[in-house]
N, C-alpha and C positions, 0 to 999 in steps of 0.2 A: 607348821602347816596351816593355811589359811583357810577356816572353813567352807568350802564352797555352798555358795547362796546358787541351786539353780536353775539353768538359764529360762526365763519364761516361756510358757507354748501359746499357738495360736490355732486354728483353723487354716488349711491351703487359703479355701475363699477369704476368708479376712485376710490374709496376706497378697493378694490378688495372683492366687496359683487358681487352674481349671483342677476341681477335686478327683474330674474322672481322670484326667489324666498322669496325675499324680499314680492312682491306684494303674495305669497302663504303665508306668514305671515297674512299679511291683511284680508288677503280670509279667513283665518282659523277662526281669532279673530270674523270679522265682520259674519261668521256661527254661532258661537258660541249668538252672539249676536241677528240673526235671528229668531231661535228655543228659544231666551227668557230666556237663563242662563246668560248670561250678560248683565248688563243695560248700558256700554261701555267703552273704553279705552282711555288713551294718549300713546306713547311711543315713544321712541325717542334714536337713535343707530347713536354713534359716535366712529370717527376713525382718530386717528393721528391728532385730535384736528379742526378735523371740524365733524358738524353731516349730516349725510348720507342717514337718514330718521326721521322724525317728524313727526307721523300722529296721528288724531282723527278716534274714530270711532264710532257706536253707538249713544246712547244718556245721556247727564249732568242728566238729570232727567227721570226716567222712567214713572215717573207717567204723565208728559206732554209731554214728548219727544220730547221736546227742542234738536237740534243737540248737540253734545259734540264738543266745541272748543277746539282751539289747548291751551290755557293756563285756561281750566278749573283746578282748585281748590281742590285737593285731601284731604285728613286726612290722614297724611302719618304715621300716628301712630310711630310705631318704628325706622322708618328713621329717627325720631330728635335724635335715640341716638348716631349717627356718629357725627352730629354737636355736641352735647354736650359733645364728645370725644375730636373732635377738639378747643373745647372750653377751655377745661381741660388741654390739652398738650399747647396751647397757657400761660395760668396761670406757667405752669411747668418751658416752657421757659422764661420768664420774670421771675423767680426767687422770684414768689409767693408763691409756691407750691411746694411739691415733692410728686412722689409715695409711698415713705414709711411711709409718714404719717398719722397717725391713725386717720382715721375720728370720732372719738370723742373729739379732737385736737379742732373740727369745731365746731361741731354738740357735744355736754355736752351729752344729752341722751344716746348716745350710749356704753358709758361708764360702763352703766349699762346693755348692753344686753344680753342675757339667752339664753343657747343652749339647745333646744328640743331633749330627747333623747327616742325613741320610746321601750319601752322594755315588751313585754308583753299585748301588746294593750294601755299601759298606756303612756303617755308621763309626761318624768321627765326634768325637769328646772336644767342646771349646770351651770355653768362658763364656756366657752371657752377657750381654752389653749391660743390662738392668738388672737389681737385685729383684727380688721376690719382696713384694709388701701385705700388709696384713689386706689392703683393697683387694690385690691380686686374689687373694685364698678368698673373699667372699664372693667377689664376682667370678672365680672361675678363671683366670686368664693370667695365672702363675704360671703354664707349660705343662704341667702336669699332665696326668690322662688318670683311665679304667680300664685293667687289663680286659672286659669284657668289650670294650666299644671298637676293637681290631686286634690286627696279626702285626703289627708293625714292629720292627726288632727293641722300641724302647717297652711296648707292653707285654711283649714275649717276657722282658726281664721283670716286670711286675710280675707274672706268672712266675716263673721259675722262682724267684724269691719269696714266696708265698704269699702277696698281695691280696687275699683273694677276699670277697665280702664276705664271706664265710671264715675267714680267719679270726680268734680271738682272746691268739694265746699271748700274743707281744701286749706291754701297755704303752700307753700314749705318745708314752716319749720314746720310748724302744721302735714302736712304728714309724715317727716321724724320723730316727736315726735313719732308717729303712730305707723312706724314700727321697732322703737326703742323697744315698749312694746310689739312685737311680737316675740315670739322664732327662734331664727335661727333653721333652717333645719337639717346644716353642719356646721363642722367646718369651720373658715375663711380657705382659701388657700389649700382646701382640695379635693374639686369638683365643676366641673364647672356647675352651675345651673343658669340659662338662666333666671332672674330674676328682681325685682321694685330695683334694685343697683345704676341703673341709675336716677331715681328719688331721691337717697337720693343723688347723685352729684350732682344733681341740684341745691338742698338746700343749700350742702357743696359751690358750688361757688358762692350762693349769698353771703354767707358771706366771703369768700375769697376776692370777689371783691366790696363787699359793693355798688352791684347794684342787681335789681329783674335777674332772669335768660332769662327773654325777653328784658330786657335793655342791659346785655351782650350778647347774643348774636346779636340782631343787631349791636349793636357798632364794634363789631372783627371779627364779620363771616358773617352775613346776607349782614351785609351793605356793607363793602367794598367787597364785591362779588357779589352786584347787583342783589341780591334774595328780587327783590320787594313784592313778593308776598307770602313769607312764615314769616310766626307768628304763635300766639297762637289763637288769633281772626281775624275774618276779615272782615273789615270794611262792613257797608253797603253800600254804593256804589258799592262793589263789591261783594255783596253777591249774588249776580244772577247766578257769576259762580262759587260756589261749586256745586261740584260733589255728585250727590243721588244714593243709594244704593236701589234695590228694597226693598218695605217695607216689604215684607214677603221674607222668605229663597226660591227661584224657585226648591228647590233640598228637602224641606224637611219642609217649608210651617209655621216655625218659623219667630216671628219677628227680624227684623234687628237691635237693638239698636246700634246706631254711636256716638258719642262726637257731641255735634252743636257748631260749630265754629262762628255760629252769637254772639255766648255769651261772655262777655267778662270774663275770668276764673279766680278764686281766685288760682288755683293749675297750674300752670306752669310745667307743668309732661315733666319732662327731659327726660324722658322712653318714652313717646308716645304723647304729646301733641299739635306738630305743624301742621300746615294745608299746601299746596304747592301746587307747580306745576311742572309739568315737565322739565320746561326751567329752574328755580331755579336751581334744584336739577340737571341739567346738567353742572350748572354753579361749585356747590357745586364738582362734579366729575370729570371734569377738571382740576379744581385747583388741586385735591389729583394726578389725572394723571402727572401734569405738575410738580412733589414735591413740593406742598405747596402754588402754584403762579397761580395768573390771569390776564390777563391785567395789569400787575404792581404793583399790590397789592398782596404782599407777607403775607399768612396766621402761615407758619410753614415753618421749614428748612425744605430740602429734607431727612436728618439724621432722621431727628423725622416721618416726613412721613413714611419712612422706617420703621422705631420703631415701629408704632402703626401697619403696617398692615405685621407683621412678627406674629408669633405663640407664644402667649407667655401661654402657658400650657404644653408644656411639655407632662410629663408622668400622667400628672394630669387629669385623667378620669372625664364622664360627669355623672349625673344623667339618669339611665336608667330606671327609672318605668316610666309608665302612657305615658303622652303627654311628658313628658321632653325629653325622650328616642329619638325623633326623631327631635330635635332643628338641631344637629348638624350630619351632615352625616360623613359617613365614609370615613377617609382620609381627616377631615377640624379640623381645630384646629381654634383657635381663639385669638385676636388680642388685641388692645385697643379702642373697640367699633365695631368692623368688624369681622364676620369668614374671614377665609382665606384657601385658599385649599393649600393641606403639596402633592398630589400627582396625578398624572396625567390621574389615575386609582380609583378604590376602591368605587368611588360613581357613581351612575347612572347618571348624567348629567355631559355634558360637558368642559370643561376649561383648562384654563392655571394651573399650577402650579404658586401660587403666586397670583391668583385672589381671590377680596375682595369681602366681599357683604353685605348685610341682608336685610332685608324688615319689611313692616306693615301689623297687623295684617285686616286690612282690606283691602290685595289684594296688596297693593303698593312692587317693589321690585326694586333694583339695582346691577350689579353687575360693578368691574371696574380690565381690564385684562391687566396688565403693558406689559405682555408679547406681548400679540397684539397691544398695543397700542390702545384700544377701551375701552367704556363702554356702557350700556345701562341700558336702566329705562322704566318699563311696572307701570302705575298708573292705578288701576281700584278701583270702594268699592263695592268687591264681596266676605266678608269675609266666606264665607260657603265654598267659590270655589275654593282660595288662592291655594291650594296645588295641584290644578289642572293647572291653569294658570301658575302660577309661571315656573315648568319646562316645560310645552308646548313651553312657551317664550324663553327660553334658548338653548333649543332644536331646535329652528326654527331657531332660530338668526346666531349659530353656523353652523347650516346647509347651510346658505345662505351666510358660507363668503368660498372666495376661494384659500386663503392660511393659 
C-alpha cells in the first residue's frame, strides 16, 4: 500500500469559488436533510489540485443518528466502473491486452451468445453478425442491458435468473457464465445501452491477469493511490462507518434494499460492487486530472487518459425506450467507462465541454472538468432521490465558482 501524501487544501476564494455560496450549498443539502429526505451527505469540491471544500452533513445512520463524518463509507455502486476502466487500459498498456479482442478470447461462454430478436411479441434467438470485444464492454455497446432499465422479455430473463445488483452469491466468472446464456438485446457495436458489460470485464481481467478482480485492483489502482478505504468488503473494525440509507423510501414509503459490505462477497461486480469514500475517490480524480499521476505514482499515460475520456460513439445512438432513454443526456457521448460532454449547450446542467462523470445507483456522483481545472464528488445512499440531488449538486457547485 502506498502511503497516501494528502491531497492539499485551499480557501473557496483562493480558488476562485463565492465563499457565501459555497456555505448556500450546505444550507441547501443540510434543508433537504431537516424536512427528512436525506439521511446525509459527504462531498468534497476541488481546484487546481488542492480541495476547497470537504464537508459532512447529516447523519451515517438515520435510524440512530450518529453524525455523518467526513470519511464515512459509501456503496458507491457504479463508480467502481471508472476504476475497473482504468484497470483495463492499464492491462492494454503493458501489452496484455487490446480493444479488439473478443471477449470470448477470455471468457469460452460467450462464444456462444444468441441475439434476442423481438418480432411480434415473440423473441427469436439468432447469431450475432459481430462478436462482443473487450471496446464493446467498456463503452457500453456489447447488447447487453440492466434488468432495471425495462420490462422487455430479454431483461425479464435478467430478472428471473437472478441478475439482480443486489446479487452476490455467483463469483466473477460464474456470473459472466450467466450472462453468457442470456440473449443480447443488440447487436455488438450497434447501440449504446448502459449495461452488467462491466461486470463481464471483471471476469475478463481476472483471467487476463490471473488475479481475483479485488487483488488487481488494489495492487495497480487502490493501492498505489492511497484509496485505503475502498474494496468490496469492509473490514470490521471499520464497519461503524458505513453510510445507511433510510430503511423505508421517505418519498414513496418502499424499502431500501443496498448491498452489505460487512459481507465478505463471492461476486466482485466490476459494474457496482465497491464501497468508499470520498477522500478515495478524490484521490482516484486527481490522478485522471493530473493525466494519469499522483504523488509519483504514475497509473496511465496522459495519451490514454486522453483516450478514455474522449467520445468514442460516434454516430452510434443510445437506447431510447423505458428507463435507458435517459442514461445519457443530450449533447454527452461516452467514453471508456465515463460520459463525457460533446457540447457546451443541449443539456440542462452545466459544464465544460470535455467534462467526464458518472455515478451510483444509490445517490453517489462525480464529475471531473479539465477545462476548470476542478472536480467534485457528492456521496449520499438516497437511491429514490439520485436524480434529484445529483443536478441540484452541479447546479450549486457551478453557481458558486467565479470564473
Amino acid at each position: 500500500m502506498h502511503l497516501a501524501t494528502p491531497l492539499p487544501t485551499t480557501t473557496p476564494a483562493a480558488a476562485r469559488f463565492d465563499p457565501a455560496r459555497c456555505t448556500q450549498l450546505l444550507q441547501t443539502l443540510q434543508a433537504q436533510v431537516d424536512v427528512g429526505r436525506l439521511p446525509g451527505a459527504v462531498l468534497l469540491i476541488a481546484r487546481q489540485g488542492q480541495v476547497l471544500l470537504h464537508e459532512a452533513i447529516g447523519s451515517l445512520d438515520p435510524a440512530s443518528g450518529t453524525p455523518m463524518p467526513l470519511d464515512a463509507i459509501f456503496r458507491i455502486y457504479s463508480m467502481t466502473k471508472p476504476l475497473v476502466s482504468v484497470a483495463t487500459m492499464q492491462l492494454v498498456e503493458r501489452g496484455k491486452l487490446q480493444l479488439t479482442d473478443p471477449v470470448a478470447r477470455y471468457l469460452p461462454a460467450f462464444a456462444d451468445v444468441q441475439l434476442g430478436r423481438l418480432e411480434q411479441g415473440v423473441l427469436h434467438l439468432q447469431r450475432p453478425r459481430a462478436a462482443i470485444t473487450v471496446y464493446d464492454l467498456l463503452r457500453h455497446t456489447a447488447g447487453m442491458t440492466y434488468e432495471f432499465l425495462g420490462q422487455s422479455p430479454v431483461q425479464k430473463m435478467y430478472e428471473e435468473a437472478g441478475l439482480r445488483i443486489t446479487a452476490r452469491g455467483h463469483s466473477n466468472a460464474e456470473f459472466a457464465e450467466l450472462l453468457a446464456r442470456m440473449p443480447l438485446m443488440f447487436e455488438p457495436g450497434s447501440i449504446w445501452e448502459y449495461s452488467r458489460a462491466t461486470d463481464v470485464l471483471g471476469a475478463l481481467l481476472e483471467v487476463v491477469s490471473s488475479q481475483s478482480l479485488g487483488h488487481l485492483l488494489q495492487e495497480h489502482v487502490l493501492g498505489p493511490l492511497g484509496m485505503v478505504d475502498t474494496a468490496f468488503h469492509v473490514p470490521p473494525a471499520q464497519q461503524h462507518r458505513i453510510a445507511q440509507a433510510f430503511a423505508h423510501d421517505p418519498d414513496g414509503g418502499t424499502p431500501m434494499p443496498l448491498i452489505d459490505l460487512t459481507e465478505v462477497p463471492r461476486l466482485e461486480s466490476g459494474g457496482g460492487g465497491l464501497g468508499g469514500t470520498v477522500a478515495d475517490y478524490a484521490r482516484f480524480c486527481q490522478c485522471m486530472l493530473n493525466g494519469g499521476t499522483l504523488h509519483g505514482q504514475r497509473l496511465l499515460s496522459p495519451h490514454t487518459v486522453r483516450f478514455m475520456t474522449a467520445d468514442h460513439l460516434g454516430r452510434i445512438g443510445q437506447n431510447r425506450t423505458e428507463n435507458a432513454g435517459n442514461m445519457l443526456a443530450p449533447g454527452t457521448g461516452f467514453g471508456l467507462g465515463f460520459s463525457v460532454r460533446l457540447a457546451a449547450g443541449l443539456d440542462t446542467l452545466p459544464g465544460s465541454v470535455g467534462l467526464y462523470s458518472w455515478g451510483g445507483i444509490a445517490g453517489t456522483t462525480f464529475w471531473v472538468d479539465p477545462q476548470q481545472d476542478m472536480f467534485a464528488i457528492l456521496m449520499i445512499q438516497a437511491p429514490n432521490q439520485r436524480e434529484f440531488f445529483r443536478p441540484l449538486f452541479r447546479n450549486m457547485v457551478y453557481a458558486a465558482m467565479l470564473d
